[in-house]
KERO-258083 format. One record per atom (N, C-alpha, C, O, CB): atom name; x, y, z; residue number from 1. Coordinates in nm, 3 decimals, decimal comma, always signed. Glycine has a CB too. Example, Ala and Ser with C-alpha at 12.3 -4.5 7.8 and 13.67 -1.06 7.14 Angstrom:
2
N / +1,319 / -0,569 / +0,780 / 1 $
CA / +1,230 / -0,450 / +0,780 / 1 $
C / +1,320 / -0,330 / +0,780 / 1 $
O / +1,424 / -0,332 / +0,846 / 1 $
CB / +1,131 / -0,447 / +0,905 / 1 $
N / +1,285 / -0,225 / +0,708 / 2 $
CA / +1,367 / -0,106 / +0,714 / 2 $
C / +1,290 / +0,003 / +0,787 / 2 $
O / +1,341 / +0,114 / +0,804 / 2 $
CB / +1,408 / -0,060 / +0,572 / 2 $
REM end
This chain:
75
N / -1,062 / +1,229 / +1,784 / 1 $
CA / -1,060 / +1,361 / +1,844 / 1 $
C / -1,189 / +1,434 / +1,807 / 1 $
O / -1,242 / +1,421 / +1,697 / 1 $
CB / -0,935 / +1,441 / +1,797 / 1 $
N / -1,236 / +1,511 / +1,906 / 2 $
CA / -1,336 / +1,610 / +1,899 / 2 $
C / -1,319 / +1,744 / +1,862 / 2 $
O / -1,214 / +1,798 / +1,897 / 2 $
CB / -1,385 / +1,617 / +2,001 / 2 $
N / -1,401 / +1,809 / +1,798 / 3 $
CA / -1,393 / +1,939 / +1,711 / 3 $
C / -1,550 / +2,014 / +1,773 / 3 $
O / -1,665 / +1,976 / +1,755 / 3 $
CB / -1,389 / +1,897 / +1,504 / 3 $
N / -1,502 / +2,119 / +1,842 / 4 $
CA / -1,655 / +2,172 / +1,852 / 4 $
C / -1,667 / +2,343 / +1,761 / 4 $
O / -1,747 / +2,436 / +1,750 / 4 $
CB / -1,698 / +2,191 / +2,058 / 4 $
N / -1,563 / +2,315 / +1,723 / 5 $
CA / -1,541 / +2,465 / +1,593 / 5 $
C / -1,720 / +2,480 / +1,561 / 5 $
O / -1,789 / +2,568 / +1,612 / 5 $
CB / -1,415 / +2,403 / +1,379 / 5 $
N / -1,772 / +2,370 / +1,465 / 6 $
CA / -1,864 / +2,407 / +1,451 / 6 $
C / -1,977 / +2,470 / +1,551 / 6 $
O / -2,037 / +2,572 / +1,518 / 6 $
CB / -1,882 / +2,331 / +1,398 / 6 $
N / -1,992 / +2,431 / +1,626 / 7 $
CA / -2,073 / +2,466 / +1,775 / 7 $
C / -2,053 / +2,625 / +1,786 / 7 $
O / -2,151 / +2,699 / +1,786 / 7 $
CB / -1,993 / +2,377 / +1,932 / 7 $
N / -1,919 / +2,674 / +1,795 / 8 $
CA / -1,855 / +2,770 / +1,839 / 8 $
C / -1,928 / +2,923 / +1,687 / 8 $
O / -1,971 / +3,036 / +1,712 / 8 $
CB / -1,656 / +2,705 / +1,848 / 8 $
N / -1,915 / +2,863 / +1,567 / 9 $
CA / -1,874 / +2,935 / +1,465 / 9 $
C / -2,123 / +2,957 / +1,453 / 9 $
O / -2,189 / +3,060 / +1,434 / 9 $
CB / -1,725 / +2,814 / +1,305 / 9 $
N / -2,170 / +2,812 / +1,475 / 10 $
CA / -2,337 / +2,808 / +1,488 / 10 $
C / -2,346 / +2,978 / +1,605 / 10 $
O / -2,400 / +3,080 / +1,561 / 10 $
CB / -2,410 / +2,601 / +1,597 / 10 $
N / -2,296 / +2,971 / +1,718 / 11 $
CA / -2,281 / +3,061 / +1,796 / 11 $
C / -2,274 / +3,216 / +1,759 / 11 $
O / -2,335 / +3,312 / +1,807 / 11 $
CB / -2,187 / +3,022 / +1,850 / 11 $
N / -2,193 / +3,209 / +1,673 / 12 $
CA / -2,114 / +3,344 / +1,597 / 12 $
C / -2,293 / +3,405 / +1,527 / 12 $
O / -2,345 / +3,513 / +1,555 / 12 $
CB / -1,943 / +3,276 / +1,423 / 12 $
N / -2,344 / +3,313 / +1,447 / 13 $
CA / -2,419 / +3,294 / +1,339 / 13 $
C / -2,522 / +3,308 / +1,416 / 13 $
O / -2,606 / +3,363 / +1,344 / 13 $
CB / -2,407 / +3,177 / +1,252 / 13 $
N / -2,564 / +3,293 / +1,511 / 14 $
CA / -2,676 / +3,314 / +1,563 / 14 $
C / -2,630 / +3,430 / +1,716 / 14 $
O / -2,675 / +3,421 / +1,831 / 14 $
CB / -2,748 / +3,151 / +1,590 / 14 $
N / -2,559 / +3,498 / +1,679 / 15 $
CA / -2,530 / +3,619 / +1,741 / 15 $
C / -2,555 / +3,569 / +1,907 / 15 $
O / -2,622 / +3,639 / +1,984 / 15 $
CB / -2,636 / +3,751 / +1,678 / 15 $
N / -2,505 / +3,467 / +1,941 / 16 $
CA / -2,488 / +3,406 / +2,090 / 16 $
C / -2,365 / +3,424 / +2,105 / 16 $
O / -2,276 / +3,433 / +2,021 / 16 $
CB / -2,525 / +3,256 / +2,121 / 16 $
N / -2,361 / +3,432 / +2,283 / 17 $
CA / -2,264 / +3,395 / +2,369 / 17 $
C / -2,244 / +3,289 / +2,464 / 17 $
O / -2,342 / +3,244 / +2,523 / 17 $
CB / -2,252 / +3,476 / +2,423 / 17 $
N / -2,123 / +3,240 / +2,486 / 18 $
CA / -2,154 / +3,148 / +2,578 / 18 $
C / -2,250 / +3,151 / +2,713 / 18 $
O / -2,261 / +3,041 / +2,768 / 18 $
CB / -2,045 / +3,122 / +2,608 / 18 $
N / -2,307 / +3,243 / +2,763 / 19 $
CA / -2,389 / +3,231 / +2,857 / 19 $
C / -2,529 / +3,209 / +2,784 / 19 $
O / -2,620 / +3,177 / +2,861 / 19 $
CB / -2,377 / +3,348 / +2,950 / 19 $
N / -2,556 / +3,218 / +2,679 / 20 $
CA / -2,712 / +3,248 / +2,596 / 20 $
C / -2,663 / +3,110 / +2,618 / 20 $
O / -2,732 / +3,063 / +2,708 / 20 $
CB / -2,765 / +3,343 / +2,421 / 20 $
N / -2,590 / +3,038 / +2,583 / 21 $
CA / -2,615 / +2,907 / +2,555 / 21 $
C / -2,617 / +2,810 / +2,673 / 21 $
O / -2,687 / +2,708 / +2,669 / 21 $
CB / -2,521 / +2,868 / +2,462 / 21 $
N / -2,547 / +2,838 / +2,769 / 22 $
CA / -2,611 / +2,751 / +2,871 / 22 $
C / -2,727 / +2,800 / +2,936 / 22 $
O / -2,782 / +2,724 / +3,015 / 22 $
CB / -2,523 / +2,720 / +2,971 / 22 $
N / -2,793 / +2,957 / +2,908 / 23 $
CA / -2,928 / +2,964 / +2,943 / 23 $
C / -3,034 / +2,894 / +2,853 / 23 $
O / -3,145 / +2,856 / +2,892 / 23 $
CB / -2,958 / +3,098 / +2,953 / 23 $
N / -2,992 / +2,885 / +2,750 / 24 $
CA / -3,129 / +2,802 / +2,644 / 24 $
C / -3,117 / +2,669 / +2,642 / 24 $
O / -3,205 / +2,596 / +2,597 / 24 $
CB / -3,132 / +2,835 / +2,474 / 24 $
N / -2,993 / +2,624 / +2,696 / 25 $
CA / -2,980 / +2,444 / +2,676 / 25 $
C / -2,949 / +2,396 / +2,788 / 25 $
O / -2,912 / +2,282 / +2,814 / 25 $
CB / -2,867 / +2,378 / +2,575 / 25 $
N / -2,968 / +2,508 / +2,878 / 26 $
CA / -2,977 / +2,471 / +3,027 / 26 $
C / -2,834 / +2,361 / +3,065 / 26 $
O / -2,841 / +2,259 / +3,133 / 26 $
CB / -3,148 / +2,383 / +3,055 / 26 $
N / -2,744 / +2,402 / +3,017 / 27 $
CA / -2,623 / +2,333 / +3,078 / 27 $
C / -2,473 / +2,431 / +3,152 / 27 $
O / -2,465 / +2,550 / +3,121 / 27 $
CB / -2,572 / +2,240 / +2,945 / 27 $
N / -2,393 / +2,387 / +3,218 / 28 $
CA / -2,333 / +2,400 / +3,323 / 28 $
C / -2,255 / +2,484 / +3,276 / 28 $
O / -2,265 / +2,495 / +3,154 / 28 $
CB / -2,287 / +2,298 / +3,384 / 28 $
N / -2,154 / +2,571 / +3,340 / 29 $
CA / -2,041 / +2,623 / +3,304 / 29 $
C / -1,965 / +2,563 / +3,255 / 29 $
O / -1,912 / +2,586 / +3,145 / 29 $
CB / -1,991 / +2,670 / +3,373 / 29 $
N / -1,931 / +2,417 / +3,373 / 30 $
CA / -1,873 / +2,306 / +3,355 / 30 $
C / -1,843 / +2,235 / +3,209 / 30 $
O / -1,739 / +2,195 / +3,157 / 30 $
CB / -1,942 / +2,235 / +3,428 / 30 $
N / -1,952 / +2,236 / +3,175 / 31 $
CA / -2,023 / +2,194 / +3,045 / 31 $
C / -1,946 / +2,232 / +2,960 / 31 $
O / -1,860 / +2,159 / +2,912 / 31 $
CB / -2,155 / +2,244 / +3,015 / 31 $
N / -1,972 / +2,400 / +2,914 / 32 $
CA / -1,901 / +2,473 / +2,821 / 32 $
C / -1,753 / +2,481 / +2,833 / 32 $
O / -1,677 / +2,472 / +2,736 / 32 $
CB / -1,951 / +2,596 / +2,821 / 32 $
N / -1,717 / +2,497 / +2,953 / 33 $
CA / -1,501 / +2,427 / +2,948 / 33 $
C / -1,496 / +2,292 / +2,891 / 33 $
O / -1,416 / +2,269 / +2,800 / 33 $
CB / -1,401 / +2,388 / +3,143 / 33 $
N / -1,561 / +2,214 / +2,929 / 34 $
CA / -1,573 / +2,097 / +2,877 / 34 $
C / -1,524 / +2,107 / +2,678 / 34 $
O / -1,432 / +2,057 / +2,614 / 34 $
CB / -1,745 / +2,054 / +2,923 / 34 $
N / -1,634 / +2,191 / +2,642 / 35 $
CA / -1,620 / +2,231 / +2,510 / 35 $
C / -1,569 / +2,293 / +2,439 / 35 $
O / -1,579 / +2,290 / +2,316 / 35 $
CB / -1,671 / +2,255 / +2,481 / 35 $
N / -1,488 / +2,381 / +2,522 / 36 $
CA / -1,353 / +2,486 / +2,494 / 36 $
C / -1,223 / +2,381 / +2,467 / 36 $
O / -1,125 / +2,383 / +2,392 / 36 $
CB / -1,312 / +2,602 / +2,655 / 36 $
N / -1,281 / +2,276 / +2,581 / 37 $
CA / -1,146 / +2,192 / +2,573 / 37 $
C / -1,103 / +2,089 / +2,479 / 37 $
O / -0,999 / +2,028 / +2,457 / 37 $
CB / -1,134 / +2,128 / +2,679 / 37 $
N / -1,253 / +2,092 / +2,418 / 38 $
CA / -1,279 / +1,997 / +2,312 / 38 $
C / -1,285 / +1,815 / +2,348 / 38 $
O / -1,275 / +1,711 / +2,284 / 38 $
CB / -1,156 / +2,031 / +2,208 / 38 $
N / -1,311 / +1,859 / +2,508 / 39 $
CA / -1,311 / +1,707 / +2,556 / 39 $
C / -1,487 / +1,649 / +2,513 / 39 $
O / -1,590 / +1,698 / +2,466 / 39 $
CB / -1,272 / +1,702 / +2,764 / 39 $
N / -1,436 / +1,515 / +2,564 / 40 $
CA / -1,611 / +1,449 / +2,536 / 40 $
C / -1,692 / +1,481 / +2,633 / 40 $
O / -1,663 / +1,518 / +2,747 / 40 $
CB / -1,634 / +1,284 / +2,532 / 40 $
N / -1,834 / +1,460 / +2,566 / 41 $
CA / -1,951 / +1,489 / +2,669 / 41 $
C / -2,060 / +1,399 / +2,631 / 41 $
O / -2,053 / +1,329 / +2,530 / 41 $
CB / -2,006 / +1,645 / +2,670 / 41 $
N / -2,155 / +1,400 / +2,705 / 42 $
CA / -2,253 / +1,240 / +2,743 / 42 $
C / -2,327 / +1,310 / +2,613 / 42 $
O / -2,320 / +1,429 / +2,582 / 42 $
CB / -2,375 / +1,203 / +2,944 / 42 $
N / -2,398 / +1,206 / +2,546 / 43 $
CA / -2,485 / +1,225 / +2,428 / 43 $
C / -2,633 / +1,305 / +2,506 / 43 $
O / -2,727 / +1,347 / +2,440 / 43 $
CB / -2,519 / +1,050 / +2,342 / 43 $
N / -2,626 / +1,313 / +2,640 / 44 $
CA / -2,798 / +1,342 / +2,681 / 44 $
C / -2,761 / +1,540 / +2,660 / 44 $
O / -2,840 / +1,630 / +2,629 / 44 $
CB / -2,864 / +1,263 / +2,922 / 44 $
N / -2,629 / +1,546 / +2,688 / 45 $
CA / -2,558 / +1,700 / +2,719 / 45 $
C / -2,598 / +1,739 / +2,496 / 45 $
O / -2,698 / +1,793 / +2,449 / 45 $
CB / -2,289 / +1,681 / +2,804 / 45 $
N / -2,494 / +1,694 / +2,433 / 46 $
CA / -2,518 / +1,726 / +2,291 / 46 $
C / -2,670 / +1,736 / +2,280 / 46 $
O / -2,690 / +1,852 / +2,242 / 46 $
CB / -2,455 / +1,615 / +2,190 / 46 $
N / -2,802 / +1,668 / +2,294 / 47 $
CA / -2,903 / +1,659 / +2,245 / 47 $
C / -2,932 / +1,776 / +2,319 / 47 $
O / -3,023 / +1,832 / +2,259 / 47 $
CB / -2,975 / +1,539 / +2,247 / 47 $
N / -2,900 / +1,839 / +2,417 / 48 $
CA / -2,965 / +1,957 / +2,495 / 48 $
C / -2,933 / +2,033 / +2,418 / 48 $
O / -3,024 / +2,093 / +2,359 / 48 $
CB / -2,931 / +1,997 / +2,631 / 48 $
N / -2,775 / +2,070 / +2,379 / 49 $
CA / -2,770 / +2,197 / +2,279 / 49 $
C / -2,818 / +2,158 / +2,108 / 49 $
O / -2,804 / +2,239 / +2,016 / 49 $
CB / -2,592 / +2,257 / +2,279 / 49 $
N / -2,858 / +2,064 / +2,096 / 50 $
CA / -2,881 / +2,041 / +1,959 / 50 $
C / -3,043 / +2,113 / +1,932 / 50 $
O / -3,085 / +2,169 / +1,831 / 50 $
CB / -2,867 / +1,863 / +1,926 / 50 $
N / -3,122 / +2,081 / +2,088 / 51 $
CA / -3,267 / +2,115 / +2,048 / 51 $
C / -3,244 / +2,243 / +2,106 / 51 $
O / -3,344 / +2,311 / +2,082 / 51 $
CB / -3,402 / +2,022 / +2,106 / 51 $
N / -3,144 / +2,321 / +2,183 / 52 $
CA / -3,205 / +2,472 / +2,233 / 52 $
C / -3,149 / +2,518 / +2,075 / 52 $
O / -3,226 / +2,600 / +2,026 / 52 $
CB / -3,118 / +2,574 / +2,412 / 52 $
N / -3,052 / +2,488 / +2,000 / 53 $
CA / -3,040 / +2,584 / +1,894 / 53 $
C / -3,091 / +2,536 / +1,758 / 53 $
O / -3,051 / +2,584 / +1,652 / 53 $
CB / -2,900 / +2,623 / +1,882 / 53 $
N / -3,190 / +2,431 / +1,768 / 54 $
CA / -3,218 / +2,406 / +1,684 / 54 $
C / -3,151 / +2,333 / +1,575 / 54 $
O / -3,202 / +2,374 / +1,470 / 54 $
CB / -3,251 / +2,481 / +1,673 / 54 $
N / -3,085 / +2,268 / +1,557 / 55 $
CA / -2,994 / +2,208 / +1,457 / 55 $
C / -2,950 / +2,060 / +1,510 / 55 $
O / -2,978 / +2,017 / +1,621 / 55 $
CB / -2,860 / +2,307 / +1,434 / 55 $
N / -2,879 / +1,993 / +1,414 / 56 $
CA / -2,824 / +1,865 / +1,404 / 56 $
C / -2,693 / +1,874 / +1,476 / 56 $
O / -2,637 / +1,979 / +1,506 / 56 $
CB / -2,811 / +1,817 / +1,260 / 56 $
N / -2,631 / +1,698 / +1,512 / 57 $
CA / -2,488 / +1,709 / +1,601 / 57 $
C / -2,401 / +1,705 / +1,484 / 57 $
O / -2,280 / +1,718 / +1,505 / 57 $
CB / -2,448 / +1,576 / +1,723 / 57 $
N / -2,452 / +1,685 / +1,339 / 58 $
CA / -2,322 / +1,729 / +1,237 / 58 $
C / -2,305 / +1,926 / +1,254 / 58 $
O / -2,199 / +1,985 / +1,233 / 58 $
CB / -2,378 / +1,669 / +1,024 / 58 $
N / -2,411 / +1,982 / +1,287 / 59 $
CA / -2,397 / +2,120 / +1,319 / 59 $
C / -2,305 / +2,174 / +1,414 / 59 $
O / -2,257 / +2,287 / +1,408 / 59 $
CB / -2,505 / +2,159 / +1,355 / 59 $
N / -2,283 / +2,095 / +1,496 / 60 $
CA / -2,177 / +2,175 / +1,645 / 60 $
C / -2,061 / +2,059 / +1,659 / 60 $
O / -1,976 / +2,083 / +1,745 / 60 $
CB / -2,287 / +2,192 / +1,847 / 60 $
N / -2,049 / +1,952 / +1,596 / 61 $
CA / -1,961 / +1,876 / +1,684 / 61 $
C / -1,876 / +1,781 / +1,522 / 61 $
O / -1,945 / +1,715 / +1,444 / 61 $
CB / -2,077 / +1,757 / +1,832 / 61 $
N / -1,751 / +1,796 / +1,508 / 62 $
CA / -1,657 / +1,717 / +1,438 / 62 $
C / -1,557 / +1,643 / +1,490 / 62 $
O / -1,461 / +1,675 / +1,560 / 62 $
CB / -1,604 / +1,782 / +1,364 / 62 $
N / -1,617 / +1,468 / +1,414 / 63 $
CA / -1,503 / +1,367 / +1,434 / 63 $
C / -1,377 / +1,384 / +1,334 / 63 $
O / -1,373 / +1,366 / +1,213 / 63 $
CB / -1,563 / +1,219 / +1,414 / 63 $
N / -1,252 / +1,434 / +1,443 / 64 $
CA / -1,143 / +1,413 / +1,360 / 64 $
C / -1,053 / +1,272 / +1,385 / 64 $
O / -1,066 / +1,188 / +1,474 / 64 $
CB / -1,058 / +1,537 / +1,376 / 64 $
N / -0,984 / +1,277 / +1,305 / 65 $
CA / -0,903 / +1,188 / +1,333 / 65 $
C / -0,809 / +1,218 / +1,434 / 65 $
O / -0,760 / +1,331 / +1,441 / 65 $
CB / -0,852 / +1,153 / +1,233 / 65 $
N / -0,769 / +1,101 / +1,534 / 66 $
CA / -0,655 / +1,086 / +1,581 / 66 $
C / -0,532 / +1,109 / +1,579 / 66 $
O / -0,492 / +1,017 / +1,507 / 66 $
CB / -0,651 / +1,030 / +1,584 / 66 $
N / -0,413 / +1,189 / +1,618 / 67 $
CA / -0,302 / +1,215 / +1,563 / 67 $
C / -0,245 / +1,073 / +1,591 / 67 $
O / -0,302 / +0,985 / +1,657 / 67 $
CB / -0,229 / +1,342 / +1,617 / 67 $
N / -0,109 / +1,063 / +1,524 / 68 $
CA / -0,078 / +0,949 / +1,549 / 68 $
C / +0,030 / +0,967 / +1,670 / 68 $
O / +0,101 / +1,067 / +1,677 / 68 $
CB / -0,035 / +0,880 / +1,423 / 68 $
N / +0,035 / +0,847 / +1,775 / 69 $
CA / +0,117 / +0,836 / +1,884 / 69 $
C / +0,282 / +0,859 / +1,859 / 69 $
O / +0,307 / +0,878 / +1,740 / 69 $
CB / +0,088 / +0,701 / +1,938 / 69 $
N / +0,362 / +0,861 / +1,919 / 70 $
CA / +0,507 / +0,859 / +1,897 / 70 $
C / +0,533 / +0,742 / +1,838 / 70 $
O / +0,584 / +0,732 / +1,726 / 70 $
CB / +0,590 / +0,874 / +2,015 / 70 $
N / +0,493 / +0,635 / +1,921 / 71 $
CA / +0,584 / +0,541 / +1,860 / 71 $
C / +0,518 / +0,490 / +1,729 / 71 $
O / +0,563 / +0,387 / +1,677 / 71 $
CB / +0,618 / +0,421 / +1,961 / 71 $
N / +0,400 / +0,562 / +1,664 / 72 $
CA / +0,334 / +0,514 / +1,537 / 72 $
C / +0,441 / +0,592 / +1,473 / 72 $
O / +0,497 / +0,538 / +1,377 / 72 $
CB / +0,163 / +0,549 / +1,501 / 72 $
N / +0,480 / +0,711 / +1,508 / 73 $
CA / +0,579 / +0,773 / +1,399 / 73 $
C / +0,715 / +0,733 / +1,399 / 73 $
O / +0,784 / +0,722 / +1,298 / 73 $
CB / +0,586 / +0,917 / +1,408 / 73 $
N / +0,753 / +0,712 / +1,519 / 74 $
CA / +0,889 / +0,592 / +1,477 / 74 $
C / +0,909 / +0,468 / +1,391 / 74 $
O / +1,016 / +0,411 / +1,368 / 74 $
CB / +0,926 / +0,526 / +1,583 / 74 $
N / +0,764 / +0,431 / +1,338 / 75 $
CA / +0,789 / +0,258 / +1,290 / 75 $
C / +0,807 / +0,275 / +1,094 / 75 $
O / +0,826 / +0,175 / +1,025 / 75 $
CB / +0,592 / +0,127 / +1,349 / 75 $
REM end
């Protein structure tokens, strides 16, 4: 699972909004639901916001673990 908390909280910290950020990393609306939703996105999309705000993909983006399925919790 994907975590873009950090992304969100870099935002806070650098007194942005979601529109500053698809104006400086030049990506879609699309894009940013994408990241609300915490779904995946192509590595060329992360490197765009990594260089408009300056920072690393440990900065905006956390691998969590997987919850486990139903039937992992039945066994």
């Amino acid at each position: 699972m994907v975590s873009y908390k950090r992304l969100w909280k870099l935002l806070i910290d650098k007194d942005m909004k979601k529109q500053d950020l698809m104006e400086v990393a030049g990506i879609a609306p699309a894009t940013v639901s994408k990241l609300q939703k915490g779904e995946n996105l192509n590595t060329n999309i992360l490197l765009k916001i990594c260089n408009a705000l300056q920072c690393t993909s440990d900065d905006i983006i956390e691998i969590l673990p997987d919850a486990p399925s139903e039937t992992e919790v039945k066994k």
